[in-house]
Steps between C-alpha positions, in 0.01 A plus 500: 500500500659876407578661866236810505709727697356773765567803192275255245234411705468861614457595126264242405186653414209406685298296269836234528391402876156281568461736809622846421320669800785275668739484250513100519570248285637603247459334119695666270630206341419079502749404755378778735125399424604101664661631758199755587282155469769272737516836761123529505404124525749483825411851693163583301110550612229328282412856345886554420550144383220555255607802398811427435462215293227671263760787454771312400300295259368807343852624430684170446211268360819207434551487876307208649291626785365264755176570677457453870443144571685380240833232621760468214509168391825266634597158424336378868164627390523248241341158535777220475527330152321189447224588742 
């Protein structure tokens, strides 16, 4: 991910952060938009969470967004073969 230093992210418009009146999370590019979804699913409310996720996939439709509820899928989940 590019480091967004203090003198960039005090120059980012405010259109480039999902809560401007906060200046939080901001998206100005992919790698920024994941790691606004990873910060948000660990620290986040239900209203952020949801915000969040519908911001970044307006702006970066090719980024997978996973709704609330909703496990990745690992090799454990899987039933064993030949059952």
């Amino acid at each position: 991910m590019a480091r967004l230093t203090y003198r960039a992210r005090k120059h980012l418009k405010s259109g480039s952060f999902i809560f401007p009146e906060e200046r939080a999370y901001p998206i100005p590019d992919e790698d920024h938009g994941r790691n606004a979804l990873a910060r948000v699913s660990q620290h986040g409310s239900p209203e952020k969470k949801a915000k969040v996720r519908a911001a970044v996939h307006r702006k970066f439709p090719g980024i997978k967004v996973s709704g609330e509820g909703e496990k990745p899928k690992h090799r454990a989940d899987r039933a064993p073969r030949g059952e």
